[in-house]
N, C-alpha and C positions, 0 to 999 in steps of 0.2 A: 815432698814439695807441695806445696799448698797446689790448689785446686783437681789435684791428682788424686785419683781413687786406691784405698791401699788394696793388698791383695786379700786379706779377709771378707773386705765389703765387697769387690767384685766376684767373689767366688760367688758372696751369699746372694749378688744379683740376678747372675748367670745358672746356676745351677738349678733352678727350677726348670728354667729354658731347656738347657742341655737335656736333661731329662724328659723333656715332652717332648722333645724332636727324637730322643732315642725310641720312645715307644711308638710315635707314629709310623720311625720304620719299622718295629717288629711286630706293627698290625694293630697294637696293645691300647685301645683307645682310653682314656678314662670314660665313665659313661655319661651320658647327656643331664647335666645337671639345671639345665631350666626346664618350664614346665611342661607336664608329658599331659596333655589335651586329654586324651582317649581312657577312659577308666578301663579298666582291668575287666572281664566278665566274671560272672561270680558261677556259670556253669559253660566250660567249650564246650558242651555236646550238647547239643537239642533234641531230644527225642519225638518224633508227631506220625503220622499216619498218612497214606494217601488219602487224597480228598479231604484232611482236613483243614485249617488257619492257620499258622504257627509264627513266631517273632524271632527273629533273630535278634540280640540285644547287643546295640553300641549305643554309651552315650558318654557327652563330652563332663568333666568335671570342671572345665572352663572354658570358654570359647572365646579362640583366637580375634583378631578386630574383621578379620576375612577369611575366609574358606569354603571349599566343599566336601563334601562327603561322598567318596566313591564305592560303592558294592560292587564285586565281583565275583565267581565262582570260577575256582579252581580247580580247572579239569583232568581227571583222574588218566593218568600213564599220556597225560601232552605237557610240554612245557611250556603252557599259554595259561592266560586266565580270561575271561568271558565275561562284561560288562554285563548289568545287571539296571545300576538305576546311578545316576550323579545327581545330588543336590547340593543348590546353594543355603539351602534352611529354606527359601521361599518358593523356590521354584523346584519341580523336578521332573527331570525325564529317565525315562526307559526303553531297555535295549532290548531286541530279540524275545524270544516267546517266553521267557521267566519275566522280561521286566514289563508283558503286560498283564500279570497276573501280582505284580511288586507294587507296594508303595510303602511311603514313610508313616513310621506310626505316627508320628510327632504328641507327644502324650505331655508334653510342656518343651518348653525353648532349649534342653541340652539333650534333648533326645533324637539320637538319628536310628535307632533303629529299622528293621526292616520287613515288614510283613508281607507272606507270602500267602494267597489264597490258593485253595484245589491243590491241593501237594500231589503231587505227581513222584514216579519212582523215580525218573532223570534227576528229580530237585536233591535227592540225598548226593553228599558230598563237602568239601571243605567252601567256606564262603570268607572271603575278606572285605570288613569294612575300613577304607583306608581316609583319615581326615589331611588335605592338602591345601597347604597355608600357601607353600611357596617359600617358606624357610625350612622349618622341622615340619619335614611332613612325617606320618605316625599310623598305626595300623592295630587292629585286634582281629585275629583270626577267631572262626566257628566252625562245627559239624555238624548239620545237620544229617539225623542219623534215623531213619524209618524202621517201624518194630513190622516186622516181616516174618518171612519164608525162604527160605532155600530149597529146591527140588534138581534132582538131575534130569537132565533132558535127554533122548537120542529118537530119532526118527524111526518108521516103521523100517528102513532099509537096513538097521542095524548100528552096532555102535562103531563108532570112531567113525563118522561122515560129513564133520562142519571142519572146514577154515575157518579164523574165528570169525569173520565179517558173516558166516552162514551162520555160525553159532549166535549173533546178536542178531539177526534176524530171526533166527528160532524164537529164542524166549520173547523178541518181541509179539511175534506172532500168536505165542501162550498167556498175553497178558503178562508179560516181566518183562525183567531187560537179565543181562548177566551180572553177577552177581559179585560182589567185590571180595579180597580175599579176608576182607573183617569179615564182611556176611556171610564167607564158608567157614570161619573159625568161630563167629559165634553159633552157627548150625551144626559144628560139629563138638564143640561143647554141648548142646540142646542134645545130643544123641545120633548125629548125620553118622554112619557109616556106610564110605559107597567105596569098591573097589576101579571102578572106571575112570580113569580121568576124563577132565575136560574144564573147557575154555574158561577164565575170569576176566572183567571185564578189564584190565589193566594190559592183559595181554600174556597172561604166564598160564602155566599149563597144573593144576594142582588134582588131587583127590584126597577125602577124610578119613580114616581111616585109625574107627577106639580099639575093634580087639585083631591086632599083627595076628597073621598068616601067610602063608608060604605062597598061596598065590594072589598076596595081596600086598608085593613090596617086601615080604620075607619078615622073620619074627622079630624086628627092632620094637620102638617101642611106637604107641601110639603117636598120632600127630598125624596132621598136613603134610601130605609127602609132594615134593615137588618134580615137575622135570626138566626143571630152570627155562633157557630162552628159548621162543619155539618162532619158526618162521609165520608169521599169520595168513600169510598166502597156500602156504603151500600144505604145512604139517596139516592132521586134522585128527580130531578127538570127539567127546562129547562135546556136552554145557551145563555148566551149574547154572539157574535162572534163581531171581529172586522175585517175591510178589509181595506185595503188602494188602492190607483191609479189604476190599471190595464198598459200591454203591449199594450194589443190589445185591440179589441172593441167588442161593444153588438150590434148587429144589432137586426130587426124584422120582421118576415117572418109572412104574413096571412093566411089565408087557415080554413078549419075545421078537425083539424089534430086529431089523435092518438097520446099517448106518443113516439110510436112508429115510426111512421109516422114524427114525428117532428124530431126525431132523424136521420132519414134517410132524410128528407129536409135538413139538417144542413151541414150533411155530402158531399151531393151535392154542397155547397155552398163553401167548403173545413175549416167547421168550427164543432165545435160540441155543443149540445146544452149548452146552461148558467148555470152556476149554482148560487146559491141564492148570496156567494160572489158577482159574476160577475155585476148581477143585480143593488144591491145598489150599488155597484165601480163608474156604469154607472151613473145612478141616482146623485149620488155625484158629482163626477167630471166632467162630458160629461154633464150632462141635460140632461139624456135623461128620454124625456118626451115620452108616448105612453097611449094611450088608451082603448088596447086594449088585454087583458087576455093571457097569451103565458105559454107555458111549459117550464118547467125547467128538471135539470137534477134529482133531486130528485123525481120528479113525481107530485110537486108542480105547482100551476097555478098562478101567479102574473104580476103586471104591474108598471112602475113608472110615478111617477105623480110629476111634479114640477109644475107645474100653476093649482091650483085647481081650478074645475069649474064645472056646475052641469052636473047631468048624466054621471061623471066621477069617480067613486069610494063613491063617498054622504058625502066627510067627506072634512073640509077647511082648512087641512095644507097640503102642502106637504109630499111626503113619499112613499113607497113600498106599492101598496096595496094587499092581498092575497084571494083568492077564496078555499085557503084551498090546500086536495088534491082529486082530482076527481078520477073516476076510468078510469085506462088506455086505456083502449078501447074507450072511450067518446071521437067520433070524433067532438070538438067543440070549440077550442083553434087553434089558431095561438104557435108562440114560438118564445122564444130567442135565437138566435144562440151567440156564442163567437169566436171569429178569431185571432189570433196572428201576 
């Protein structure tokens, strides 16, 4: 009948339809075919150092007729993300103690990048720059990611003594924070083998462990042994801590000191004594090599060792080696000073 659609030509109208309604119910979107604003980065991972500059890179390949560009950082074992800096291209503000150390590089008109000054060890983690039009809004994730240290921590009382809220107070107190479980798995690729567990900063309970032994998890094979969920209140371990670069330096002062005594040599020197951070930082970065047992600020006695050799700690890799904690009055230690 004239003006009636036959049933070929309604199929071939229909049938696209029908099929874009099926896959919106089974989730199956086709993917967004106009334009994607935000370019691609050409590296996720940032690598930089405490106390240095470093950029996060977003930039647009076209820009919308309106927008802003929002930074944030994505907080490691919370289901939040943490405002940083929102710009409209002309304006911009900042949030909380990153965003007054944040600003836009702006290095010509498609660039939102993000520049961080004094990099601090809190700033390693994931960051997203997110561009919001109000229609497709779009995103490129980063990592920034600090070339560091990993060391174990436990207090003079002995090991297994932190809940983790004590254990993140530890490493803070050693110049670190706790350590993520990339930074115990790249440190135990570097050569970490600890049999102690303790705390990472996500909240899981781990230790490293290259050559298996019976009383170290039994002879499986190497790897990060974990002890899955642990209560943060309650349970208690060590700490893995992490530190990065140092400002100033570790020197080392001889003598047959008191804890005390070292403290007041330090201070003479217009420095005060090391703390376990400072140590490995040195060790790390600087080489600093010495032979010789010194106090620290925690009341600990250690030394670092990069050239192993005998009668110098008895063991053949390099590393921080520890004499424990002696009692204060033991006038029998040198010590490390640290200076700015």
């Amino acid at each position: 009948m004239p003006g009636w659609l036959n049933l070929p030509t309604l199929c071939h109208l229909l049938l696209p339809w029908a099929f874009t309604i099926f896959h919106k119910a089974l989730g199956d979107l086709a993917p967004y075919r106009g334009p994607h604003y935000l370019l691609p980065p050409i590296h996720e991972v940032i690598h930089s150092r405490r106390g240095a500059t470093t950029t996060l890179p977003c930039v647009l390949g076209t820009p919308p007729p309106s927008f802003k560009v929002r930074w944030s950082k994505v907080e490691p074992g919370e289901l939040r993300e943490t405002p940083i800096l929102i710009t409209n291209g002309l304006h911009a503000r900042g949030y909380g103690a990153l965003g007054g150390r944040a600003r836009m590089r702006k290095g010509h008109r498609l660039d939102a990048s993000l520049v961080i000054a004094g990099v601090r060890l809190e700033d390693e983690g994931r960051y997203r720059c997110e561009l919001i039009n109000g229609l497709e809004d779009e995103s490129v994730a980063l990592t920034l990611r600090l070339e560091g240290v990993v060391f174990p921590y436990q207090p003079s009382r002995g090991r297994y003594q932190f809940n983790y809220y004590e254990a993140k107070q530890a490493c803070e107190e050693q110049d670190g924070r706790l350590a993520t479980y990339a930074q115990l798995y790249e440190a135990w690729t570097e050569g970490l083998d600890w049999c102690n567990a303790g705390w990472l900063l996500e909240g899981s309970v781990r230790y490293p462990v290259l050559t298996a032994r019976a009383p170290c998890g039994g002879h499986g094979r190497p790897g990060i042994r974990s002890y899955g969920p642990r209560d943060r209140k309650r349970d208690r371990y060590d700490a893995f801590c992490f530190t990065s670069a140092l400002a100033g330096r570790v020197f080392f002062v001889p003598g047959r000191l008191t804890l005390s005594e070292a403290h007041a040599a330090c201070r003479r020197r217009g420095a005060m004594v090391a703390k376990v951070g400072h140590l490995y930082a040195a060790w790390k970065f600087s080489g600093l090599d010495q032979c010789d047992g010194g106090w620290l600020a925690d009341g600990s006695v250690r030394f670092p060792i990069t050239s192993p050799r005998p009668r110098c700690g008895g063991l053949p890799d390099p590393g921080v080696r520890s004499f424990g904690f002696p009692q204060p009055q033991q006038a029998a230690y040198g010590t490390y000073c640290y200076s700015e």
